[in-house]
C-alpha positions as CSV (number, residue, x, y, z in Angstrom):
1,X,107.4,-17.5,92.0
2,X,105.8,-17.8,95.3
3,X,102.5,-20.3,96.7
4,X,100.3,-17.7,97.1
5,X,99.5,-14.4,95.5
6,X,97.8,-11.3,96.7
7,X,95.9,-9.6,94.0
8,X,94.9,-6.4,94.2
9,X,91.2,-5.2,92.2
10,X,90.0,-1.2,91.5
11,X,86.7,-0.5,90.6
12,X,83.5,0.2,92.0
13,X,80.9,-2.4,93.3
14,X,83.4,-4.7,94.5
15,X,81.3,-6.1,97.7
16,X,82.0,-9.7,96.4
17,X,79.9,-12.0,97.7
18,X,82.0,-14.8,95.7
19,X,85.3,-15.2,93.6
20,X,86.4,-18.4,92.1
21,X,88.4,-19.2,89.0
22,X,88.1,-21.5,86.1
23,X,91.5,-24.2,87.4
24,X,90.9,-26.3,90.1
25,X,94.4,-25.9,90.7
26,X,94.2,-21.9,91.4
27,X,92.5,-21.6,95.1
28,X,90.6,-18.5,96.2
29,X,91.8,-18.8,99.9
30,X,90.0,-15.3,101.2
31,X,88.9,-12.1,99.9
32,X,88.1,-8.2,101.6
33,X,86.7,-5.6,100.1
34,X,87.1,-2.4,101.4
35,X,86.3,1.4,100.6
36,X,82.7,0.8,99.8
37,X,83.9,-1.4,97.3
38,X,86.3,0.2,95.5
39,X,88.3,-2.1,96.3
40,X,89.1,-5.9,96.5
41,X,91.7,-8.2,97.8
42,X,91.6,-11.3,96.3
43,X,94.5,-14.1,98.3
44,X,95.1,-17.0,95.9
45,X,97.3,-20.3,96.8
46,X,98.9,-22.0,93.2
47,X,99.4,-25.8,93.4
48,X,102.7,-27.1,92.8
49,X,101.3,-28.6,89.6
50,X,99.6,-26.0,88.1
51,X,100.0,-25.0,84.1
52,X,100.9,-21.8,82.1
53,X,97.9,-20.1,80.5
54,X,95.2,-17.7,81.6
55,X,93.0,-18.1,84.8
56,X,89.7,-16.4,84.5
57,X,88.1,-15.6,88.0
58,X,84.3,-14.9,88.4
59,X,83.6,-12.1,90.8
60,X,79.8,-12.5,92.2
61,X,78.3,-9.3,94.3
62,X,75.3,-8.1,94.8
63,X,74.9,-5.9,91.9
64,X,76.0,-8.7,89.1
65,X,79.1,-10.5,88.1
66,X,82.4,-9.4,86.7
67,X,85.2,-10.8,86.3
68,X,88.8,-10.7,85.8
69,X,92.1,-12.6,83.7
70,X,95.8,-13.8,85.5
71,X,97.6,-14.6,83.0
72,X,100.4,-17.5,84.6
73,X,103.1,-18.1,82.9
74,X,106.4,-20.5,82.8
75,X,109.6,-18.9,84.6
76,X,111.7,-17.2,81.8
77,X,115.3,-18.6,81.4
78,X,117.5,-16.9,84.4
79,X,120.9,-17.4,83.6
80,X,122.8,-14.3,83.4
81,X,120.2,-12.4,85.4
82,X,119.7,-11.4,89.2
83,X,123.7,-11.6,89.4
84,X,124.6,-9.1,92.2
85,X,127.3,-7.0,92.5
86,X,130.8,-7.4,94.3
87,X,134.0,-5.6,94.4
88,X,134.8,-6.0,90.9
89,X,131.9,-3.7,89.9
90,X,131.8,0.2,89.4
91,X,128.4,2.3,89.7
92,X,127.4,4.7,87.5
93,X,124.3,6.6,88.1
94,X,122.4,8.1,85.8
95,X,118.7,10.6,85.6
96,X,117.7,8.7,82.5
97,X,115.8,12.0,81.7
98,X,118.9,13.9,81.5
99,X,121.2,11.6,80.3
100,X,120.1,10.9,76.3
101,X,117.4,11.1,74.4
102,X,116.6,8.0,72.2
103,X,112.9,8.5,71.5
104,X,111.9,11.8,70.8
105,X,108.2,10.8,69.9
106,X,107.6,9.6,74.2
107,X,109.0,13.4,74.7
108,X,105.5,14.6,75.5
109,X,103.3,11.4,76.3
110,X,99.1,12.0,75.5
111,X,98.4,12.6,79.1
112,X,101.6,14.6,80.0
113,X,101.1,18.0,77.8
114,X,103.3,20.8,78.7
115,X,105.2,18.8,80.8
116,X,108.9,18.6,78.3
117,X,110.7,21.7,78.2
118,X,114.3,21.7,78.2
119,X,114.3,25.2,79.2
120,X,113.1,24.8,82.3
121,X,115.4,23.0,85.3
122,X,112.2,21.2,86.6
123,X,110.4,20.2,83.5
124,X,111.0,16.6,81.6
125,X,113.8,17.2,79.1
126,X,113.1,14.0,77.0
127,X,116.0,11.6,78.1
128,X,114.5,7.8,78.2
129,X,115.8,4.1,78.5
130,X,116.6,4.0,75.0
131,X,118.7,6.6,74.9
132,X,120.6,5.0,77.8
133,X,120.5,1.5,75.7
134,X,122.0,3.3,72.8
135,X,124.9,4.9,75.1
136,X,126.2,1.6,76.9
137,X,129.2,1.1,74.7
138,X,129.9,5.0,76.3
139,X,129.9,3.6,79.6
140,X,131.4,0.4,78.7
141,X,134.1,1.9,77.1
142,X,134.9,4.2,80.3
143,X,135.0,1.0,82.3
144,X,132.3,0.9,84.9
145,X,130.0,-2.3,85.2
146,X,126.8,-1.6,86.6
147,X,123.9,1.1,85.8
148,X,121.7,2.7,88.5
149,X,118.8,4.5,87.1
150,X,116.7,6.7,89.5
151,X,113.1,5.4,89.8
152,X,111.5,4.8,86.4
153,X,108.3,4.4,87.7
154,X,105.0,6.0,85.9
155,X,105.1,9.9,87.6
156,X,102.0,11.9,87.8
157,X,103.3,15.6,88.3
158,X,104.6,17.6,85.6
159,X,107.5,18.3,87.3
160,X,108.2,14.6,88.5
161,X,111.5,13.8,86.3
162,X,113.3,12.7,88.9
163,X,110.7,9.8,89.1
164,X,110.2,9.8,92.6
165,X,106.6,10.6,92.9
166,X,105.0,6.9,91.7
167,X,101.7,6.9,91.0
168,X,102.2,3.3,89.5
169,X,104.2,0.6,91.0
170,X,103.7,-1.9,88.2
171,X,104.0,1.1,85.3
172,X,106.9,2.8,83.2
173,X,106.9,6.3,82.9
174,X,105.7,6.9,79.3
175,X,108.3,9.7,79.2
176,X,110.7,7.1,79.3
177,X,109.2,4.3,77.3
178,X,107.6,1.1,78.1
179,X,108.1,-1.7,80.0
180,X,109.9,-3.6,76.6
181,X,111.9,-0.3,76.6
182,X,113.5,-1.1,80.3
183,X,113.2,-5.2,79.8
184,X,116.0,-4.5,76.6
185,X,118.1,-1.9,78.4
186,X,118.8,-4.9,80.9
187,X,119.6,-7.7,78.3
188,X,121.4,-5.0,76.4
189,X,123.1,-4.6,79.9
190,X,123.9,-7.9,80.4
191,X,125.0,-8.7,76.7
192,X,127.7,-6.1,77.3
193,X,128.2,-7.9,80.8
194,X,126.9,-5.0,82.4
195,X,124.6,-5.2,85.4
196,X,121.6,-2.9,86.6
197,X,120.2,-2.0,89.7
198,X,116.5,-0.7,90.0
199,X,115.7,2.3,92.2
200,X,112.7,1.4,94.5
201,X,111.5,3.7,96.9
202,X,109.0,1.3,99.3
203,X,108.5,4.1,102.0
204,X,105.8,6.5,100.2
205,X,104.5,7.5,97.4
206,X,103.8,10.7,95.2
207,X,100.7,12.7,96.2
208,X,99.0,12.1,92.9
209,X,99.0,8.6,93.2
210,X,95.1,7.5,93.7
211,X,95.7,5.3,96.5
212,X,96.2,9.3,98.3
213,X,92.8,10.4,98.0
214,X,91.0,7.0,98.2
215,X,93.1,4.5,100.0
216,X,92.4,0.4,99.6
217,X,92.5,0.8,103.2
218,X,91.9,2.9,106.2
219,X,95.5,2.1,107.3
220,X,97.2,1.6,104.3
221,X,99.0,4.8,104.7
222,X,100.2,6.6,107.9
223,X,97.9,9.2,108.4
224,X,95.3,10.7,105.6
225,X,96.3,13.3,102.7
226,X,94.0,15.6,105.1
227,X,96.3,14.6,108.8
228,X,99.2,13.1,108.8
229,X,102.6,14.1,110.4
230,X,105.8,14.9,108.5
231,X,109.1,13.2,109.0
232,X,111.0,16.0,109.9
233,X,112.7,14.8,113.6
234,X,110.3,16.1,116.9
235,X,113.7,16.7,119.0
236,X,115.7,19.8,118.5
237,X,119.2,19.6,117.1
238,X,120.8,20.1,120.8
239,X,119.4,17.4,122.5
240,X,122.4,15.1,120.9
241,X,125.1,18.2,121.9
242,X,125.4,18.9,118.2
243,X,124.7,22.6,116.7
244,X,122.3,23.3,113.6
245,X,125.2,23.8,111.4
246,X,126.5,20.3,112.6
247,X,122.9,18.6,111.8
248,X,122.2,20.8,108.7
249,X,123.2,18.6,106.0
250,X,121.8,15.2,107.3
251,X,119.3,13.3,107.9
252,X,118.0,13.4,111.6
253,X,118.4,9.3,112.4
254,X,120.8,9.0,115.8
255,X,117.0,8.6,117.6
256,X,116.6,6.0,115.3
257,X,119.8,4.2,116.7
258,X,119.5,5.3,120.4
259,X,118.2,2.3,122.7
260,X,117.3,4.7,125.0
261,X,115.2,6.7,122.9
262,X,111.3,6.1,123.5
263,X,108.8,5.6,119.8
264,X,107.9,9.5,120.3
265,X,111.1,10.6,119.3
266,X,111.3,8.7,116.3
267,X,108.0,7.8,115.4
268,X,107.6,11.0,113.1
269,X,110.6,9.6,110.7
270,X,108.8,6.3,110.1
271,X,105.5,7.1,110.1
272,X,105.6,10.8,108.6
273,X,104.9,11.7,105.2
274,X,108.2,13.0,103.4
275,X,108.9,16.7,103.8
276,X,104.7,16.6,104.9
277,X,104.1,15.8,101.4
278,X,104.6,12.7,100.1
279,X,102.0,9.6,101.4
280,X,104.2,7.4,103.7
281,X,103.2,3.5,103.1
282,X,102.2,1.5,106.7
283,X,104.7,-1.6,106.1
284,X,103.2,-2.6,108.9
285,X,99.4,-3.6,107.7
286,X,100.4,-6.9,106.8
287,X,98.5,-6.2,102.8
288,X,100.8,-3.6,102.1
289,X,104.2,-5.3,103.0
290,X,102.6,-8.2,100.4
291,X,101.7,-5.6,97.9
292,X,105.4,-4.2,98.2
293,X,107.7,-7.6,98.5
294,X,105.0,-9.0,95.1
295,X,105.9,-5.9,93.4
296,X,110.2,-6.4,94.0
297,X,109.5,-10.2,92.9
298,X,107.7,-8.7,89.8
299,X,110.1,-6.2,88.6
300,X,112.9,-8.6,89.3
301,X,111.5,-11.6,87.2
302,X,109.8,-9.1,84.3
303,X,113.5,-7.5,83.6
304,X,115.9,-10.0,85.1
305,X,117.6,-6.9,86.9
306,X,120.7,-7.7,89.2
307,X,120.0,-5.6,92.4
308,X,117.9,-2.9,94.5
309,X,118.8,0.7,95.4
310,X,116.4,1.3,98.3
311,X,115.7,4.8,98.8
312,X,114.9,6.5,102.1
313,X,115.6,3.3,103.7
314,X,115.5,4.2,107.2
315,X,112.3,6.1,107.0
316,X,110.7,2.4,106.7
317,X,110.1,0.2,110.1
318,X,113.0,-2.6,109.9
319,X,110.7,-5.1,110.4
320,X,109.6,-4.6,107.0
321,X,113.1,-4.8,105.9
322,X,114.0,-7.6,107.6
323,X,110.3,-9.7,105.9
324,X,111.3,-8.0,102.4
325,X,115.1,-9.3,102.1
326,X,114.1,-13.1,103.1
327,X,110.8,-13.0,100.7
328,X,113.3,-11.6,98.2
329,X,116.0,-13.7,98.6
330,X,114.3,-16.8,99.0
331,X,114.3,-16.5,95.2
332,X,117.1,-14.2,94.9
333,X,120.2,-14.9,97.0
334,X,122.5,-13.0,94.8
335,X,120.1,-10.2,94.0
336,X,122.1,-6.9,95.6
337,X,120.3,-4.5,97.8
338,X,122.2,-0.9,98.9
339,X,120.3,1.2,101.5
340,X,120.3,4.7,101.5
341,X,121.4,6.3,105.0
342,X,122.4,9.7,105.1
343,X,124.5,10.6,107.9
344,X,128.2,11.2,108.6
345,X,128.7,9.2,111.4
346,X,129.6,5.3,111.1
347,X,127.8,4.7,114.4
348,X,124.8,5.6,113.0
349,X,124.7,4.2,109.6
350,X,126.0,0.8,110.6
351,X,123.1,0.2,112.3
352,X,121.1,0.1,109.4
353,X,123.5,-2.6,107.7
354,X,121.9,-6.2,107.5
355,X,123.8,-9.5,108.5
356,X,123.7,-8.8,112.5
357,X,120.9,-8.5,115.1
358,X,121.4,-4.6,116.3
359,X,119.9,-3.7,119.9
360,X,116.4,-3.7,118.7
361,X,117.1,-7.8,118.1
362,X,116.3,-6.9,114.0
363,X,118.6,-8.1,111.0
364,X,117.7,-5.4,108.3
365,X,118.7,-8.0,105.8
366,X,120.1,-5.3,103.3
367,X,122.9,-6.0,101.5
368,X,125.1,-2.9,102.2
369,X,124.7,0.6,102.0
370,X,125.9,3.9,100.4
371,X,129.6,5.1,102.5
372,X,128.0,8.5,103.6
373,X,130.8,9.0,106.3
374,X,133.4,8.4,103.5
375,X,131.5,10.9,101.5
376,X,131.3,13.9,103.8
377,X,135.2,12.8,105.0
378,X,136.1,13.2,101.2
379,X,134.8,16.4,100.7
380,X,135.9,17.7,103.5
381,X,139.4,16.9,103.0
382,X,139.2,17.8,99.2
383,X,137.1,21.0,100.1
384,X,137.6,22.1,103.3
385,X,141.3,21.9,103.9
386,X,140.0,19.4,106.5
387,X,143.4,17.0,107.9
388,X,144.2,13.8,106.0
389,X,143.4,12.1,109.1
390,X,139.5,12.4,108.4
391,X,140.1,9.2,105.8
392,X,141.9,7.0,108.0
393,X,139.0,8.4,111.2
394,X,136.1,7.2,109.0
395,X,138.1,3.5,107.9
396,X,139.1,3.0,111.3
397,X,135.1,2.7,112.3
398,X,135.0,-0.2,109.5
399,X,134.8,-2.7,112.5
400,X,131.2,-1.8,112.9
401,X,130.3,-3.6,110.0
402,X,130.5,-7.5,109.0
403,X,131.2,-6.3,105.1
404,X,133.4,-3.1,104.8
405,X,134.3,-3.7,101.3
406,X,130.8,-4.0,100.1
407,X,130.3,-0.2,101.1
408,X,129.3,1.7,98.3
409,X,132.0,4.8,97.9
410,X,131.4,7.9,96.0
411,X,131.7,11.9,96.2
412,X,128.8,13.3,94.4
413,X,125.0,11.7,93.4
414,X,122.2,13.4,92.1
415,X,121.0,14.5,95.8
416,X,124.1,16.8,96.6
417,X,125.9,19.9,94.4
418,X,128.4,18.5,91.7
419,X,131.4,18.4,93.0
420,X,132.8,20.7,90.0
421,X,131.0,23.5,91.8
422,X,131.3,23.5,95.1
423,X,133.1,25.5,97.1
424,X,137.1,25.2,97.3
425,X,137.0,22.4,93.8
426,X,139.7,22.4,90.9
427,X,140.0,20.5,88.3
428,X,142.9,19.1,90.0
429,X,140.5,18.1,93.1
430,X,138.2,16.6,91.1
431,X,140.8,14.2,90.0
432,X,142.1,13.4,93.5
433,X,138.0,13.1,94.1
434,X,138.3,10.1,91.7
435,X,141.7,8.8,92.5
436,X,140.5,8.7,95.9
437,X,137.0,6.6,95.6
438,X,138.2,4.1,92.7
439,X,141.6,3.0,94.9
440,X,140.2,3.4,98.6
441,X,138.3,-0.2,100.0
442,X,134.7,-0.7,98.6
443,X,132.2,-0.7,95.6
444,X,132.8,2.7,94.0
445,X,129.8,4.7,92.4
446,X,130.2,7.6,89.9
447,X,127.8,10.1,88.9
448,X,126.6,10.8,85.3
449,X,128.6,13.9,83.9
450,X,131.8,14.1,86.7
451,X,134.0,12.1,84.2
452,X,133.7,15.3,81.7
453,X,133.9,18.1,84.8
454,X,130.0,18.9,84.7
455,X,129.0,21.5,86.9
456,X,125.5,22.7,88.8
457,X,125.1,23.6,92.4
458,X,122.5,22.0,94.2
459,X,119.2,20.5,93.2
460,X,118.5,21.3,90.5
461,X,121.5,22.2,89.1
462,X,122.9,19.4,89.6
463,X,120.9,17.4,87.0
464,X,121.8,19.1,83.7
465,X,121.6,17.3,80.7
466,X,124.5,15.4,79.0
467,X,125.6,17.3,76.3
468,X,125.5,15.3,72.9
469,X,122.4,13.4,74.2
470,X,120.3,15.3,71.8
471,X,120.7,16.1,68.1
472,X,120.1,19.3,68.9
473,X,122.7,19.6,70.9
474,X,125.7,21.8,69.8
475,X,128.4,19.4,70.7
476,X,128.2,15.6,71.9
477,X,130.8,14.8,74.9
478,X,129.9,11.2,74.4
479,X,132.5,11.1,71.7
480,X,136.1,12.1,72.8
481,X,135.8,14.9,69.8
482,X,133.2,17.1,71.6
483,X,135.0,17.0,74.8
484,X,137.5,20.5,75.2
485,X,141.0,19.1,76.0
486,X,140.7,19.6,80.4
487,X,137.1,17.6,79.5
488,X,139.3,15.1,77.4
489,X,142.0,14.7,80.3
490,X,139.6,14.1,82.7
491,X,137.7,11.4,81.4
492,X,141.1,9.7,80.0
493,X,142.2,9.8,84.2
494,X,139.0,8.0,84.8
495,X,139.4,5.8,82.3
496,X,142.7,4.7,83.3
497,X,141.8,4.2,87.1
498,X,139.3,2.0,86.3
499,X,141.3,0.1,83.7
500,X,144.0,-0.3,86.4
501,X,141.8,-0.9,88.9
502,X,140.3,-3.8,86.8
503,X,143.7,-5.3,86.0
504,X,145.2,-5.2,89.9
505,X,143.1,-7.5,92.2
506,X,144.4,-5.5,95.3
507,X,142.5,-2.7,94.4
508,X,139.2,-3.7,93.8
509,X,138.9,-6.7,96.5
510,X,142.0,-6.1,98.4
511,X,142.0,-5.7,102.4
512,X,142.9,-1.9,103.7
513,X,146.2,-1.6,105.3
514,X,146.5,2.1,106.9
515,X,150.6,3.0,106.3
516,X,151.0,6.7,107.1
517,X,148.7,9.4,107.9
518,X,148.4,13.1,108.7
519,X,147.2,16.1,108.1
520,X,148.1,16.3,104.5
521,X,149.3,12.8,103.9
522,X,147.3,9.2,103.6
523,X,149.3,6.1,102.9
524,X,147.4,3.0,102.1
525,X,147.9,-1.0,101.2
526,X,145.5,-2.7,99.5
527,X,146.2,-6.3,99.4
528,X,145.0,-9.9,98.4
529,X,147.4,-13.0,98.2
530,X,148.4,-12.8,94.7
531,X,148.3,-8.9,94.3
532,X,149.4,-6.0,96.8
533,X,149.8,-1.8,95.5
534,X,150.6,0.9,97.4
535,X,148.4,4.0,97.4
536,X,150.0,7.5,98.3
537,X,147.5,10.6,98.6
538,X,149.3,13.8,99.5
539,X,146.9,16.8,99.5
540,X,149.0,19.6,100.2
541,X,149.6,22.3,97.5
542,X,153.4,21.4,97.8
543,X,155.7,18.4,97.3
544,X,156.5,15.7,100.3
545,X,159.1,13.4,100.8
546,X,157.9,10.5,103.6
547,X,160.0,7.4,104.8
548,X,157.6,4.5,105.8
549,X,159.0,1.8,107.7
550,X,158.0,-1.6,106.8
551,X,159.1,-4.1,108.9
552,X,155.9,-4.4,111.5
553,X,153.4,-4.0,108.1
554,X,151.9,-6.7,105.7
555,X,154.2,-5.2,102.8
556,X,157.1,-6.4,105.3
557,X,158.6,-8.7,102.8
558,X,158.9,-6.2,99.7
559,X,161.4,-7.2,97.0
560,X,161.1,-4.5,94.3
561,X,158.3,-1.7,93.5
562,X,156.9,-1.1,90.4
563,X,154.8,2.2,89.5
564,X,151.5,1.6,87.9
565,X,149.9,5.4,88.7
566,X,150.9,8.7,88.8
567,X,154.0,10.7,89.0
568,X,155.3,10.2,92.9
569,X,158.7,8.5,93.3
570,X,159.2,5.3,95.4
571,X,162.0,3.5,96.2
572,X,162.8,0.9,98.3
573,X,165.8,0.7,100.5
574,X,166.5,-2.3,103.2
575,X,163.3,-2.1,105.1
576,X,161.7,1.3,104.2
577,X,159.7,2.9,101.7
578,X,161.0,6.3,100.2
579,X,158.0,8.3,98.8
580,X,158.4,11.9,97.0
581,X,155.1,12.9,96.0
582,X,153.9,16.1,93.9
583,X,151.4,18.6,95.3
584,X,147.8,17.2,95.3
585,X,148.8,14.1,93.5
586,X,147.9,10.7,93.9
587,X,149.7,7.5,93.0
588,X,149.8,3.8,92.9
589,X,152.5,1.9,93.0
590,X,152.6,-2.1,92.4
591,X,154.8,-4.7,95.0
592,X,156.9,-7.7,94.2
């Protein structure tokens, strides 16, 4: 896959005084070892010629001679793999511990006891990759494309679930299953013509991870698990003009963005150790930005996965970034990669977007991230009573970035309260939540449970289980029989938007075309050259009748309109568009 290879050795008595292997065409190029010798890097450089089998390299120190195996092996067949996602594709995300249980006998793995108990909110629940195999005709059958699993990484707390607490890059949590587990979830993916994206989290860490107590290298983290700084921001909420309320429910990164802002005011969020716990990983000691582009090349080619959610992506120093994406894509140009940045404010999570030089002369290089302005504009419209205008305030700021549409929209992940259960939600507002995300520009993500209404307030209530993913369960909402009929309605709305959405061009890949907005009314176009719909959102708890001229618009040459969604009335008479919409109703209208 790549010229050279970095390997990394644990043990003890690693002083090598010597390593060399048994092919003439595998080169030792240089070797440390470090912590006493504990352990040892060992740098190797493949020749274009060189064969599948198993290199044996002789390690001489001291003490004796050791030695270890690498096995090499012929690139597996790729087509069908690393594909990418684009407009066409819908996100579903799912806590494979919650979602289904396929394997009951990984429930409680040999070195894991007492950590499954479905009757407590932070314990393992028994959910794995198999059950998520066996329920891909589920998803397929709603009609979303792609499957984002949070981090399946081996865990090493009891409490650790959620998987983001590695304390094995190169290791399935045996809670989950194997590495053969996740390697036929991804062809069973891709059989259904499914994609999946992989959730790796190169900033830290867990705590229990042995590289915490005995590093490789004195710098391999920032700071020591005895001192080390946290990466909660060092200026106080004010400095910006913005209350504590304002800043509450984000992440702290306008230092981050500011040109004028010197490293001490944002040196804590790259180089502190999440919420002072978890062991943030020095991307910049060149050893462990190798150890952490080999291990996405690794992952990639062992499961022929199609993309990358990075989380806590702008904890990380962007030059990493920017050395990660071209490593990766010098094998991958399709692969997908969506940063995490949450922050309400376009102006601040643009920066982070790759394909332009920002004022610190970096290219990130990431593909696109999740719409977090979108987000908390969504909710507080549907929520808050917030104006219409909140929607067309957030699009209008899509000019900061050179790929709007790749923006990954959604109202609720596994980080936030469901959206069931917040605050000011309805059934009826949950619907609008998903007419509004699977016909508005970009990538659209969904999370596990809102098609059936689940509730849960915040983490971690917000990560029940799916019922009828265990036998034990009393009813199984995976089948349209254990659903109650508002469950049942539901999922049949979502079902049909993404149906319709698949069938009409215009809104999946369609350009944005703002018509009419206001405080209770947004008016949209979406529109390619074959296909062009009409969107019309009113929010009010009462019916609306709106006149939109269209002479000055693209829809300027309208012949006949056709409804495809929803129970608003158009008609079209000489050069204006004649809406009459329901309370809190949302429809879609087809143009000729």
């Amino acid at each position: 896959m790549t010229p050279e290879l970095m390997v990394l050795l644990s043990g003890s008595g690693l002083d090598a005084l010597k390593v060399e292997c048994n092919l003439p065409s595998l080169i030792v190029e240089r070797t440390q070892s470090t912590a006493s010798g504990t352990y040892l890097f060992v740098w190797l450089k493949f020749d274009p010629g060189i064969k599948s089998g198993t290199a044996i390299c002789r390690i001489t120190t001291p003490t004796g001679i050791t030695s270890f195996e690498l096995p090499l092996a012929n690139r597996s067949e790729t087509i069908h793999k690393f594909q990418g996602l684009n407009t066409s594709d819908v996100i579903y995300l799912i806590m494979p511990d919650r979602f289904a249980n396929g394997d009951p006998t990984n429930d409680e793995p040999s070195d894991a006891q007492g950590s499954h108990d479905r009757g407590r909110a932070r314990a393992y629940h028994g959910g794995d990759l198999r059950g998520v195999r066996e329920h891909l005709p589920y998803l397929k059958d709603l009609g979303v494309t792609t499957v984002w699993l949070t981090p399946i990484l081996k865990n090493g707390a009891p409490e650790d679930y959620h998987g983001y607490g590695a304390v094995d890059l190169y290791s399935v949590d045996p809670h989950l299953g194997s590495l053969h587990d996740y390697q036929d979830l991804v062809a069973a993916a891709h059989q259904q013509r499914m994609k999946v994206l992989f959730d790796i989290v190169p900033n830290h860490v867990g705590p229990k991870h042995p590289w915490a107590a005995s590093p490789p290298m004195p710098d391999w983290f920032h700071g020591t698990l005895q001192h080390h700084t946290s990466s909660s921001t060092v200026l106080p909420r004010s400095f910006y003009g913005m209350t504590e309320a304002q800043t509450a429910k984000h992440d702290p990164f306008e230092t981050l963005v500011d040109p004028h802002a010197p490293p001490e005011f944002w040196r804590n969020l790259t180089e502190g150790w999440f919420f002072g716990v978890l062991p943030d990983l020095n991307s910049e000691n060149p050893a462990v930005a190798q150890y952490l582009l080999q291990n996405a090349i690794w992952w990639a080619e062992s499961s022929g996965l199609d993309g990358y959610r990075i989380d806590t992506f702008p904890y990380v120093a962007r030059q990493f970034w920017s050395a990660w994406h071209a490593g990766l894509r010098k094998i991958y140009p399709r692969l997908s990669t969506i940063g995490e940045v949450f922050h309400p404010d376009p102006s601040v999570t643009s920066f982070f977007v790759g394909g332009q030089r920002r004022a610190d002369g970096i290219d990130s290089g990431v593909g696109t991230i999740f719409d977090y302005p979108l987000y908390f504009a969504m909710r507080d419209v549907l929520l808050r009573g917030n104006a219409m205008g909140r929607l067309a305030d957030v699009l209008r700021h899509d000019s900061l970035y050179q790929r709007p549409h790749d923006l990954v929209t959604f109202f609720a992940n596994h980080d936030v309260a469901r959206f069931a259960s917040a605050a000011g939600s309805s059934m009826s507002k949950q619907k609008l939540a998903f007419e509004l995300v699977l016909t508005l520009r970009g990538i659209p993500q969904l999370y596990y449970g809102d098609e059936i209404g689940m509730g849960g307030g915040d983490d971690p209530e917000n990560r029940h289980d799916f019922p009828g993913g265990w036998t034990e369960d009393s009813r199984n909402a995976f089948e349209a029989t254990g659903r109650s009929l508002e469950q049942q309605a539901l999922f049949s709305e979502v079902q049909s938007l993404l149906r319709l959405r698949h069938e009409h061009p215009a809104l999946a890949s369609g350009r944005l075309w703002h018509l009419e907005s206001d405080d209770t009314t947004y008016i949209f176009l979406r529109q390619t050259e074959e296909d062009s719909a009409v969107v019309a959102f009113n929010a009010a708890p009462r019916s609306r009748e709106i006149q939109i001229p269209l002479a000055d618009t693209p829809a300027k040459g309208l012949l006949a309109v056709t409804q495809l969604f929803g129970d608003a009335k158009a008609e079209f008479s000489g050069k204006e568009l004649r809406l009459k919409m329901p309370a809190e109703s949302i429809s879609v209208f087809g143009l000729n």
